[in-house]
C-alpha positions, 0 to 999 in steps of 0.5 A: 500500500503507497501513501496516497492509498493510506490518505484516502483510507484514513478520510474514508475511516475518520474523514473529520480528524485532523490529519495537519495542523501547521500554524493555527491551520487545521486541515482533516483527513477528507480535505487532504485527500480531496485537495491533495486529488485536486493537486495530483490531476493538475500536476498530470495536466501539466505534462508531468508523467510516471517518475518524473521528479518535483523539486519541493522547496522544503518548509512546514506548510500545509502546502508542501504536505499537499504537494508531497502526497499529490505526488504520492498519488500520482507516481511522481517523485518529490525530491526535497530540497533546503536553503542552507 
């Protein structure tokens, strides 16, 4: 089982539990999985196919959160990256 398909059964057991909370912000299960469905279809719109690579610049967000399972969830590959 990938990552993608334990998101999408964790909001089909327990939708309204918080599956992020990053500064003051609460997302659920069921919100995750569906922004995080969103995400992975424009990413595919985009060109991006089956093992290609998506640069993420690493820092606590909801966003990064989002982006690293739409890529779970497509077979893309979140590569991270830090300013250091």
């Amino acid at each position: 089982m990938d990552l993608g398909a334990v998101l999408r059964q964790s909001a089909a057991k327990s939708p309204t539990k918080p599956a992020v909370v990053c500064d003051g912000q609460v997302v659920t299960y069921e919100e995750l999985d569906r922004s995080t469905d969103a995400l992975a279809h424009w990413l595919l719109e985009q060109g991006l196919e089956l093992g290609d690579r998506v640069a993420i610049h690493w820092h606590n967000s909801v966003e990064v959160v989002n982006l690293y399972f739409a890529c779970f969830k497509t077979g893309l590959i979140a590569v991270p990256s830090t300013t250091g």
